[in-house]
N, CA, C and O of each residue as an XYZ file, in Angstrom:
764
protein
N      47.171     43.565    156.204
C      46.279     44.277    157.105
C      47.059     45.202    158.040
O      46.550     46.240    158.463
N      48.171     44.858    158.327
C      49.012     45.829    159.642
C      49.576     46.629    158.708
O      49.974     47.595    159.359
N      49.863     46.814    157.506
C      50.864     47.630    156.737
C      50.122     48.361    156.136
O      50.697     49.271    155.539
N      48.753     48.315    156.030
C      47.435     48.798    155.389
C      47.542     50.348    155.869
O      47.795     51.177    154.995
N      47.398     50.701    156.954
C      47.129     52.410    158.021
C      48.535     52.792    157.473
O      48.718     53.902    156.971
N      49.469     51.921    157.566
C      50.369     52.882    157.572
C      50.810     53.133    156.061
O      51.518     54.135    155.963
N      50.513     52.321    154.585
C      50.563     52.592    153.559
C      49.552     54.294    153.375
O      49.765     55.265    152.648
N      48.497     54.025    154.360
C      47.383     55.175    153.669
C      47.869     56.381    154.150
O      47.496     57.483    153.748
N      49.125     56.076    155.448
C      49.479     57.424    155.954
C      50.203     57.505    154.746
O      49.728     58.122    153.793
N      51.469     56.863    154.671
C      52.264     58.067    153.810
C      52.060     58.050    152.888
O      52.936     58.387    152.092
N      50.521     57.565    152.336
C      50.258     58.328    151.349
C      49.480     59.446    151.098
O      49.216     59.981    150.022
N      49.081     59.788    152.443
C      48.485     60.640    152.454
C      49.352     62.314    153.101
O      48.875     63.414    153.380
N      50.368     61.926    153.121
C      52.059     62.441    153.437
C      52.741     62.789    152.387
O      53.501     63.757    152.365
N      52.522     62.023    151.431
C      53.116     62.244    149.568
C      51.817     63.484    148.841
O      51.926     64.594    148.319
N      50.851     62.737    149.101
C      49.995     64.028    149.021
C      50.003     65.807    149.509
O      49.771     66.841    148.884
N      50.372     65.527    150.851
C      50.484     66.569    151.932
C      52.379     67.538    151.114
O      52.871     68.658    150.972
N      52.696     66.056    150.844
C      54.058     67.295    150.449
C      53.992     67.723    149.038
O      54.604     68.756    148.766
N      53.208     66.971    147.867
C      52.935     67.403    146.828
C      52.169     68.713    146.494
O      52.205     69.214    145.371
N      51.399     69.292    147.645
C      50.646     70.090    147.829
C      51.298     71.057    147.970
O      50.992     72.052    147.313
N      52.325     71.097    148.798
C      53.410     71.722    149.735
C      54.260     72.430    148.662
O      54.500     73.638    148.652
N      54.626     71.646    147.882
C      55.897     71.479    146.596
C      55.129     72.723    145.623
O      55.779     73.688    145.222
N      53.796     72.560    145.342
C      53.065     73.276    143.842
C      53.166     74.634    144.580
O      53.722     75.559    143.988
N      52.488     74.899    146.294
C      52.580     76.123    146.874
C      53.982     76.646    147.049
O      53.931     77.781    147.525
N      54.878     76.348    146.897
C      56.317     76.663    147.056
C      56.831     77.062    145.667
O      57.566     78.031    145.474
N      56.375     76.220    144.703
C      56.640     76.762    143.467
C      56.119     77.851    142.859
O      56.615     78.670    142.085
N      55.016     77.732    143.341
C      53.312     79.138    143.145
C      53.992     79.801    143.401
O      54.143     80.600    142.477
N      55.030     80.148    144.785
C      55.346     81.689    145.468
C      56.820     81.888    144.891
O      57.225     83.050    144.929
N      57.719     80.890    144.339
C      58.674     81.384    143.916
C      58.047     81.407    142.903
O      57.121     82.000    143.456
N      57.632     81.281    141.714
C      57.043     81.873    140.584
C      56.277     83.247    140.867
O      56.669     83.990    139.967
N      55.573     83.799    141.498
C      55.427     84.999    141.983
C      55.852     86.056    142.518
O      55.390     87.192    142.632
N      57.326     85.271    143.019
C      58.221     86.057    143.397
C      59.100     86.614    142.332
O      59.453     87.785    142.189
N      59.438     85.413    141.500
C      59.864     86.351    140.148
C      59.277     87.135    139.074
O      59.834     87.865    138.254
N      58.019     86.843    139.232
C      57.403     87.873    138.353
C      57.423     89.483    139.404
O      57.576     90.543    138.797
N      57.311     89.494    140.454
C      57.011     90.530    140.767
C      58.159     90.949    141.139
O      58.089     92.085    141.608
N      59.269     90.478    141.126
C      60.521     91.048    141.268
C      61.200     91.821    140.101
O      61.943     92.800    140.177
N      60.670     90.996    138.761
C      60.789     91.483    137.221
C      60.166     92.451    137.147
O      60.820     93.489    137.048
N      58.935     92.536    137.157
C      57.677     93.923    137.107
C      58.578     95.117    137.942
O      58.580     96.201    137.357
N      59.350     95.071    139.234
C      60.185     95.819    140.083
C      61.042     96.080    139.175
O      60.779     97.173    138.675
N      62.127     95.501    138.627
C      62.938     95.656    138.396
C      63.021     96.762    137.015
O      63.973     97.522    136.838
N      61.522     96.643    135.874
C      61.167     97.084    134.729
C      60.780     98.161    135.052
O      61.054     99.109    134.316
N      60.199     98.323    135.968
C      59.698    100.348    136.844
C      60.621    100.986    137.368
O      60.685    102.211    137.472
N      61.720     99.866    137.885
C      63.472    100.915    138.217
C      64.134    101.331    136.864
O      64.690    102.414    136.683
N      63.981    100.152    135.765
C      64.583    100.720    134.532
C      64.184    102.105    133.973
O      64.706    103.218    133.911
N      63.089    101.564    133.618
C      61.976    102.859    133.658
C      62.099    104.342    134.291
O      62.005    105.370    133.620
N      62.219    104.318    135.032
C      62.727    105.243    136.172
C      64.319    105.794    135.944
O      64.666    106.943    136.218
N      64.928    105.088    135.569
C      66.255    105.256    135.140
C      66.649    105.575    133.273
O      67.606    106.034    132.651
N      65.680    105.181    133.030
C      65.431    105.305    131.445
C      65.117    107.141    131.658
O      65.864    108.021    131.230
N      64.008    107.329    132.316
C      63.603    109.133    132.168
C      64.521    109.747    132.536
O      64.684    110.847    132.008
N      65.743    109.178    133.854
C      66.580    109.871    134.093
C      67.528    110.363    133.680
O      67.895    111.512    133.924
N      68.345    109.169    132.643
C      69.086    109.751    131.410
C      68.951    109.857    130.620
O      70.010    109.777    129.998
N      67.728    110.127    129.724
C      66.836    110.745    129.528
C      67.299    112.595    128.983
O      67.874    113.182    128.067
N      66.423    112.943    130.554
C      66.603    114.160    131.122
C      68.258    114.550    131.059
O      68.599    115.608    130.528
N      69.264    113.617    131.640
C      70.332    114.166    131.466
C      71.073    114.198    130.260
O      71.842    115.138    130.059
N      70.935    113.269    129.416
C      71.108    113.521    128.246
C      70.758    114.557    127.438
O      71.630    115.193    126.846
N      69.194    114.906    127.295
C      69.050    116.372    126.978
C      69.979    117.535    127.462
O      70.456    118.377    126.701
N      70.216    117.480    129.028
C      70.574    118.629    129.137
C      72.210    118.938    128.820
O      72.781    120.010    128.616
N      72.726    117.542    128.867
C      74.144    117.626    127.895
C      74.170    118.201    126.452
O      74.968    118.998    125.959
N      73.320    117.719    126.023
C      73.437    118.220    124.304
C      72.980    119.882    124.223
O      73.448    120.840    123.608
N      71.962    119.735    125.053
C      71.922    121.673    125.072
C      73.144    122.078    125.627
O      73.532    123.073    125.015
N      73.968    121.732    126.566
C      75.007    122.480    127.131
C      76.034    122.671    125.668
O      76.534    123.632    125.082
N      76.014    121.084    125.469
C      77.068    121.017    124.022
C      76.630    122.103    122.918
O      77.580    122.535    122.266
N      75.223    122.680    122.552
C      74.872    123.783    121.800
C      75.977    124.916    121.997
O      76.968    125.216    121.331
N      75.383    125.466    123.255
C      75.904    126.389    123.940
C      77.458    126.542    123.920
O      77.926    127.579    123.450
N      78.119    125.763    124.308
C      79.344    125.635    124.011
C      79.977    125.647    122.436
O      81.067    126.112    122.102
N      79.296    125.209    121.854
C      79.786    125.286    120.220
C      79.174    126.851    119.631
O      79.663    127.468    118.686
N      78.467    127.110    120.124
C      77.850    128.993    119.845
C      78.985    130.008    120.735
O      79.370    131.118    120.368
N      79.404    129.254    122.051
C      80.598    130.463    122.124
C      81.784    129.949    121.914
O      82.780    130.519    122.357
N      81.850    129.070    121.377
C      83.403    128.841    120.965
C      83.124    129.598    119.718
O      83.965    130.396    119.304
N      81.766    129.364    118.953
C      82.784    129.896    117.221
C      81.816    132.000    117.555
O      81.275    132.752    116.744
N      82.069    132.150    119.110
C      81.938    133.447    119.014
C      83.020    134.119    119.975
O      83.146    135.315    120.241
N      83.759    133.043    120.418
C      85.059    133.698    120.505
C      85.331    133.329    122.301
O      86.415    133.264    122.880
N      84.031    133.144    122.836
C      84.043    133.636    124.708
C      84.543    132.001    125.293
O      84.436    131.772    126.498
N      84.857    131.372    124.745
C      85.281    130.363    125.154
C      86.298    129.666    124.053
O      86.284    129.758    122.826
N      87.441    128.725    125.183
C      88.341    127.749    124.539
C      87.911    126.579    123.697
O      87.004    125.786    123.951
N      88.640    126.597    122.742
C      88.329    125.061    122.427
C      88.532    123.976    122.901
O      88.318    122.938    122.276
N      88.975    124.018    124.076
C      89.145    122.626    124.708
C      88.149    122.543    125.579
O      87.947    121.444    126.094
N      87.217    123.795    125.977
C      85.871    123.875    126.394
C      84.770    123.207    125.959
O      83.955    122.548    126.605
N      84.852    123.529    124.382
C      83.757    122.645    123.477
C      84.074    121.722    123.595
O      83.154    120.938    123.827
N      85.407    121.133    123.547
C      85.763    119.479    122.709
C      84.978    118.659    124.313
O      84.452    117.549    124.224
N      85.040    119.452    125.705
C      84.625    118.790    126.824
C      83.371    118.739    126.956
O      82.766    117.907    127.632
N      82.999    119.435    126.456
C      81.073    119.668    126.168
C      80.412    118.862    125.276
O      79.213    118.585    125.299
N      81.397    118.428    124.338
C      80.987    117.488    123.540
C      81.347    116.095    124.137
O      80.389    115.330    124.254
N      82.379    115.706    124.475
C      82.623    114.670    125.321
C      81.681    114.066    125.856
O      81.287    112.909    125.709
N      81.037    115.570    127.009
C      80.020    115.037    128.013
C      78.960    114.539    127.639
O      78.412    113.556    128.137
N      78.332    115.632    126.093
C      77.088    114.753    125.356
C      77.153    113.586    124.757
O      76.104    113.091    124.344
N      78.315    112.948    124.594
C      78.509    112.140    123.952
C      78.162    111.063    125.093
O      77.298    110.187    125.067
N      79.125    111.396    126.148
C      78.842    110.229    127.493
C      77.450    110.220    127.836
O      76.856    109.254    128.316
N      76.871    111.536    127.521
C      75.316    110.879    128.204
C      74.383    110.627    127.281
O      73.168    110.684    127.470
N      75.023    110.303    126.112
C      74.134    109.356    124.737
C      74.461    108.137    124.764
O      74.010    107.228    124.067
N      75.326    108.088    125.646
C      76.429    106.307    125.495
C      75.182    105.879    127.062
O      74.624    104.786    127.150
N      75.043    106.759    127.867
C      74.182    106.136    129.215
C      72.987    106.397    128.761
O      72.106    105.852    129.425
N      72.476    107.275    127.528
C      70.872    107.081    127.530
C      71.025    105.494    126.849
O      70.426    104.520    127.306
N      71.874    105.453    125.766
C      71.759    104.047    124.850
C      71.764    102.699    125.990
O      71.083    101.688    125.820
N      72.501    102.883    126.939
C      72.581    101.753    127.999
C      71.549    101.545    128.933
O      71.311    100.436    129.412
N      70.750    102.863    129.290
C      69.530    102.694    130.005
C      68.900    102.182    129.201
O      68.796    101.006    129.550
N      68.175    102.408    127.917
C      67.235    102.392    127.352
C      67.629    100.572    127.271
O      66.800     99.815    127.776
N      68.956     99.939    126.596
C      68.986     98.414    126.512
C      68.740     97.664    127.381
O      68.465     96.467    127.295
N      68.843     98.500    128.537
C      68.571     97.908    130.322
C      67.342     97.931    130.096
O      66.935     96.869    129.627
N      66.436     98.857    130.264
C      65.340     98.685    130.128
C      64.613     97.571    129.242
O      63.831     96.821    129.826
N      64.798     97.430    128.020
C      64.539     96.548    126.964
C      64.641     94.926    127.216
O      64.146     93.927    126.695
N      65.444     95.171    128.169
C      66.178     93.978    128.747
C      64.988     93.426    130.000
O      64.390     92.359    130.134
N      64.992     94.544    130.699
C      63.927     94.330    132.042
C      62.438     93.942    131.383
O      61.675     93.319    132.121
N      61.958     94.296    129.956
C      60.760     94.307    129.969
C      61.046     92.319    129.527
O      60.342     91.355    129.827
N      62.287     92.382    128.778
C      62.202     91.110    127.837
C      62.410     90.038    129.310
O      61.674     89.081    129.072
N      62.895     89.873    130.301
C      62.728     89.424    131.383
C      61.754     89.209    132.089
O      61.737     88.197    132.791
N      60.444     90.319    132.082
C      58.873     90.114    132.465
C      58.654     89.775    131.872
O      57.736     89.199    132.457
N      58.499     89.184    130.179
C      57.776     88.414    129.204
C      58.477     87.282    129.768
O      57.861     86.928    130.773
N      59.678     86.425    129.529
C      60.267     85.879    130.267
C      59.597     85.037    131.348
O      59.450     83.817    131.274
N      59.222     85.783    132.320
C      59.132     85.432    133.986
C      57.563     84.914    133.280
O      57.334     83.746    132.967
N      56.746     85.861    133.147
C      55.383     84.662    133.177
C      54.976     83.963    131.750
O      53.851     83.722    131.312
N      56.140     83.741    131.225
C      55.950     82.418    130.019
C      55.968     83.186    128.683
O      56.623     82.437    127.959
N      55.722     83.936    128.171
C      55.381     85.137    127.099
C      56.143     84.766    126.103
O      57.058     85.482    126.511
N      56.572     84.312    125.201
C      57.585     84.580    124.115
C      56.620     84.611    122.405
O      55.925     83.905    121.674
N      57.386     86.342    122.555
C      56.965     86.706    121.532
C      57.209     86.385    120.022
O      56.693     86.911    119.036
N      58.312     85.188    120.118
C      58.516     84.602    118.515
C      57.845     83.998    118.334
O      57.864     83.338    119.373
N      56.851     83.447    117.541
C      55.810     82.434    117.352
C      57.423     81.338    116.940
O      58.583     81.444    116.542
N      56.285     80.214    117.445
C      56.818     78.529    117.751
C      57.338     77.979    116.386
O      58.235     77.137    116.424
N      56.774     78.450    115.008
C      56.746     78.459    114.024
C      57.274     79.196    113.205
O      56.987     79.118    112.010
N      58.293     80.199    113.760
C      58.922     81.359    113.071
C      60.143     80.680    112.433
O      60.694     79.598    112.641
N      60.458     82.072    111.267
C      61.749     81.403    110.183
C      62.581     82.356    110.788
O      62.454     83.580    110.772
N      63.514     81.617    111.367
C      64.747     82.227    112.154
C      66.108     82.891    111.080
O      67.136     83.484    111.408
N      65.644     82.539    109.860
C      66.974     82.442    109.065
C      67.321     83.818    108.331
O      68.362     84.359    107.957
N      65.641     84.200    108.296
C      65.478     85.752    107.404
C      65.309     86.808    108.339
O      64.299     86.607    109.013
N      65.864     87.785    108.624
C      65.846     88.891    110.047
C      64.576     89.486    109.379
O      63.882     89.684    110.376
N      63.872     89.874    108.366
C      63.102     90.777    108.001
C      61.811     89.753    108.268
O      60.984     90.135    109.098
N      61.638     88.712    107.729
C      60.859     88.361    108.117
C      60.519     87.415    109.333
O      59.591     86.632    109.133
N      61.184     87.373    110.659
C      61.464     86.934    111.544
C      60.917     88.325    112.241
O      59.888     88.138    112.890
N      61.440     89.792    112.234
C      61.018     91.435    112.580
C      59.450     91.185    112.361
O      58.708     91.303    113.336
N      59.007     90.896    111.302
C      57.662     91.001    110.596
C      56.590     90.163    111.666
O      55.532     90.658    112.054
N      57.055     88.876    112.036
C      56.492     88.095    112.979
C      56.140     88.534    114.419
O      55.122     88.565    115.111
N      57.315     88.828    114.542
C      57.591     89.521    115.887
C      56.643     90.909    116.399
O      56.250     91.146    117.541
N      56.445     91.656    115.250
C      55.846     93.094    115.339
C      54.575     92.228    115.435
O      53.821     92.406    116.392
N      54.286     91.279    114.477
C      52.731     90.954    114.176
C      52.608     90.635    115.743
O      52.295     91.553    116.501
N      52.856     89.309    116.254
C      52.252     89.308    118.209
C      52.661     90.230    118.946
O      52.136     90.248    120.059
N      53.663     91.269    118.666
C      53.266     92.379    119.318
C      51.782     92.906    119.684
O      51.047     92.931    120.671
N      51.752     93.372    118.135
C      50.502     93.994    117.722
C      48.994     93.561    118.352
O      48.015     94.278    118.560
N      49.217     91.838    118.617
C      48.495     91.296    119.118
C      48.045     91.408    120.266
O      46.901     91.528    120.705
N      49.407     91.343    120.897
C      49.168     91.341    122.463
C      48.783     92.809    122.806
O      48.398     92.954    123.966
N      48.805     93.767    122.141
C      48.746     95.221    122.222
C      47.149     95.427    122.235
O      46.545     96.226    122.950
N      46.499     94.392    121.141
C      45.275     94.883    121.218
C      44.439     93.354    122.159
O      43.415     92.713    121.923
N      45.304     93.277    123.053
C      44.436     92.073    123.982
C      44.779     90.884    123.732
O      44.700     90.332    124.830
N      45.107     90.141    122.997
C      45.767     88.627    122.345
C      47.344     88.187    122.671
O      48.448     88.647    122.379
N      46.813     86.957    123.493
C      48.148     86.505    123.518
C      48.574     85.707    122.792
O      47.586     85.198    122.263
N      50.023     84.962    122.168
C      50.104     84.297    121.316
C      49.699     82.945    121.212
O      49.574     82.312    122.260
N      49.510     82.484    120.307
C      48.438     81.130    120.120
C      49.514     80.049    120.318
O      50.558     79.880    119.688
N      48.960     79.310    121.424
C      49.556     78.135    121.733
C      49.342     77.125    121.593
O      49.315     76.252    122.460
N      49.070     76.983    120.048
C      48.921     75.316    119.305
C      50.319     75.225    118.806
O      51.046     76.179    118.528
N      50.693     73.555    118.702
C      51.619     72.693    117.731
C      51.672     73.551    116.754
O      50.790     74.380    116.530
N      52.998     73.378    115.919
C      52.961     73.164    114.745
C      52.672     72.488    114.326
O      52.568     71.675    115.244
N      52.157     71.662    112.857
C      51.563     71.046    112.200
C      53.082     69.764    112.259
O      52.744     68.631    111.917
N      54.161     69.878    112.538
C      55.195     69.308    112.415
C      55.850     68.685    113.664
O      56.823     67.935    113.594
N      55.121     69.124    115.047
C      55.322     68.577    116.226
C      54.126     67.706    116.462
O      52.972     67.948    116.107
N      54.485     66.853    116.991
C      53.759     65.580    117.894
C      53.785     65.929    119.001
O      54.819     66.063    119.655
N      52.137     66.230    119.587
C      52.302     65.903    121.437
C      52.828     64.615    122.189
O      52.585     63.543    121.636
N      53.451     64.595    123.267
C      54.491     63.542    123.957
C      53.461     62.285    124.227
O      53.822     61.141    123.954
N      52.777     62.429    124.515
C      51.496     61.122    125.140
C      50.121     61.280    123.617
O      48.956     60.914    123.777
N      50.324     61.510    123.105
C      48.832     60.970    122.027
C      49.404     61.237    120.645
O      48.997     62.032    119.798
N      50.767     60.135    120.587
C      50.958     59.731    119.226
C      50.986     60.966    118.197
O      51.644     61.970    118.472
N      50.253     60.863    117.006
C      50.249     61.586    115.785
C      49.017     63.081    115.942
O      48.861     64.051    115.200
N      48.398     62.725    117.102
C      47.578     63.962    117.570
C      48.425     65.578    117.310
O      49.524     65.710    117.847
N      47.998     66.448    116.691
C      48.178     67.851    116.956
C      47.591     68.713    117.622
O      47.738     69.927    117.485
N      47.044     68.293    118.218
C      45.905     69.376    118.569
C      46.509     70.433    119.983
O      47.428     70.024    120.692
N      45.932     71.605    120.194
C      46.649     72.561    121.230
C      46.620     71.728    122.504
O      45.752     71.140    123.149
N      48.182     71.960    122.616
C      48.083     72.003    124.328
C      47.725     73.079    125.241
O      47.948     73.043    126.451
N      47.286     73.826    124.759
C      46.036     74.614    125.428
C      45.694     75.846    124.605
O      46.281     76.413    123.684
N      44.322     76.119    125.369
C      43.566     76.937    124.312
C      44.327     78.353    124.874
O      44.787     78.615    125.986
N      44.260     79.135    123.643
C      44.537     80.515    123.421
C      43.992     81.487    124.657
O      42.802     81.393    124.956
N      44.578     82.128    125.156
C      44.123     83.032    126.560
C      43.294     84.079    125.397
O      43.621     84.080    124.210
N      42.454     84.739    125.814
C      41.738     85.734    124.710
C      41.584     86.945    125.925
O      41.686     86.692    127.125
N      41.377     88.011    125.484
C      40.830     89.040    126.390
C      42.004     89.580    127.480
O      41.726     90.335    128.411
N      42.726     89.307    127.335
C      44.260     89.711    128.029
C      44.561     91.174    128.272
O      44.710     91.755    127.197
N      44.701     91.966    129.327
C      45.304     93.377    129.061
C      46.804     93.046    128.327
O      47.611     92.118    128.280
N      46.634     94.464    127.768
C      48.137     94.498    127.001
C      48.745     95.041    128.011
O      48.218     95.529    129.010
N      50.091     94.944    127.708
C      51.574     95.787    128.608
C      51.315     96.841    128.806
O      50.357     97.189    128.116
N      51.839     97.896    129.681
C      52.172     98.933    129.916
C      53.572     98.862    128.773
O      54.347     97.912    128.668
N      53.607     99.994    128.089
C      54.856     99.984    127.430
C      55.420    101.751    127.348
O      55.557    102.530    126.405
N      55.580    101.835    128.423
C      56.521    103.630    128.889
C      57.719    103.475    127.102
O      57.938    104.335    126.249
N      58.196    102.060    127.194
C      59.325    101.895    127.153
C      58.941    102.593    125.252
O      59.561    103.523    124.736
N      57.773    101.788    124.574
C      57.811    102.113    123.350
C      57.646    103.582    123.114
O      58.309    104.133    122.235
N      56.805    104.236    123.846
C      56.733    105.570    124.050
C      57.579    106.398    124.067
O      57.588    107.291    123.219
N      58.917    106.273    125.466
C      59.626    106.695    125.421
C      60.853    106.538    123.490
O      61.494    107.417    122.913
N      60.700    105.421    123.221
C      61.688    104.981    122.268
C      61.555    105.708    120.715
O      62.455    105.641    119.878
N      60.395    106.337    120.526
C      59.342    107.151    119.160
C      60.476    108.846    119.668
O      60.846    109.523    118.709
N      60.824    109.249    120.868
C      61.320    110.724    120.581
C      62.488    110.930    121.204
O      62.811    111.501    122.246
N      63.335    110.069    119.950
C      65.089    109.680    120.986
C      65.828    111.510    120.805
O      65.238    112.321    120.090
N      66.610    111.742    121.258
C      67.462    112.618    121.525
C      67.883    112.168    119.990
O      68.021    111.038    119.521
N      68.079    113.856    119.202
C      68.518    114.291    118.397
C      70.383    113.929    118.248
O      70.939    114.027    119.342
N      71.182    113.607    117.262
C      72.067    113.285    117.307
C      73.184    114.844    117.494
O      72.791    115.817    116.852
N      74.596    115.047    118.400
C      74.860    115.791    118.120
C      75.315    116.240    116.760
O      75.603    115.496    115.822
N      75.346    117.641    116.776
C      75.887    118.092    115.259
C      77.555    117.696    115.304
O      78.006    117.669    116.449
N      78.275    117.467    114.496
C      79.575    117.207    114.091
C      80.524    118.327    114.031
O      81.687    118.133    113.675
C-alpha cells in the first residue's frame, strides 16, 4: 500500500520519458531528412554550375583548336585549352556523382531502398532491370512493396509471411532535376 503512489509515479515517469524519447527521435529523423533534401538542392545547384562551366570550356577548347590549325595561336595554347576542358569534364563527372550521391542519401534518410528485398545480386543486368523497374514505380506514384519474401519468417509469428506493412499507394514521385539533367551530357572533346 505505501509503495503503491509511488510505483504509479514512476510509472507514469517511464511513460513521460518514453514519450519524450519517440519526440526526440521524430525531430532527429526530420532533421535528417531535411538536411538531405538541403543538401540534394546544393548538389543540384552545383550540378548546373559545372554544368555551365563545362560547356563553356569545351567551346573555348573549339576555338582554340580552329586557331591553332589556322595559324593565330601556339600550340601550347591549345594543349591548355584542352587541359582546361578536360578539368571541367573531370568536375562536371564529380558534381554530377555528388549529386547522385545526395539524392541516394534522401532515399536513404526516409527508408526508400530501391533494390527490392528479393533481388539477384549476382547478375548486374538483371539486378539494373529491377532497379529501373521500382524506379519506374515510384515515378508513376508507387512505392516499393513491403512484404517478406516467401523465404523470410516474421520475428514473433513463427512460419507466418504475411507483410509487415501494407504498401504506401498514391505517393508523389521525386523531383528528379538530376535524371533530366543526366539525358544531355556534354559532348566528348574531339581528339
Amino acid at each position: 500500500m505505501i509503495q503503491g503512489p509511488r510505483a504509479i509515479a514512476v510509472a507514469k515517469g517511464n511513460v513521460k520519458l518514453s514519450e519524450m524519447r519517440r519526440l526526440a527521435l521524430s525531430v532527429a529523423i526530420l532533421a535528417q531528412i531535411n538536411l538531405s533534401a538541403q543538401k540534394y538542392v546544393t548538389a543540384v545547384d552545383f550540378l548546373k554550375s559545372s554544368r555551365q562551366i563545362n560547356d563553356v570550356s569545351l567551346q573555348m577548347e573549339q576555338l582554340a583548336v580552329s586557331a591553332s590549325a589556322a595559324g593565330a595561336q601556339s600550340e601550347a595554347n591549345r594543349v591548355r585549352h584542352q587541359m582546361a576542358a578536360l578539368l571541367g569534364q573531370l568536375e562536371y563527372s564529380r558534381s554530377l556523382a555528388h549529386t547522385h550521391q545526395a539524392l541516394a542519401n534522401l532515399y536513404a534518410s526516409i527508408g526508400v531502398d530501391l533494390v527490392p528485398a528479393n533481388a539477384d545480386i549476382q547478375d548486374l543486368k538483371h539486378l539494373t532491370a529491377q532497379v529501373e523497374h521500382s524506379i519506374a514505380l515510384w515515378e508513376n506514384g508507387r512505392l516499393p512493396d513491403l512484404t517478406l519474401p516467401d523465404n523470410v519468417k516474421k520475428p514473433d509469428a513463427g512460419n507466418s509471411t504475411a507483410p509487415v506493412a501494407a504498401p504506401v499507394q498514391q505517393a508523389a514521385p521525386p523531383a528528379t532535376p538530376v535524371a533530366q539533367m543526366d539525358t544531355a551530357q556534354p559532348a566528348a572533346t574531339p581528339g
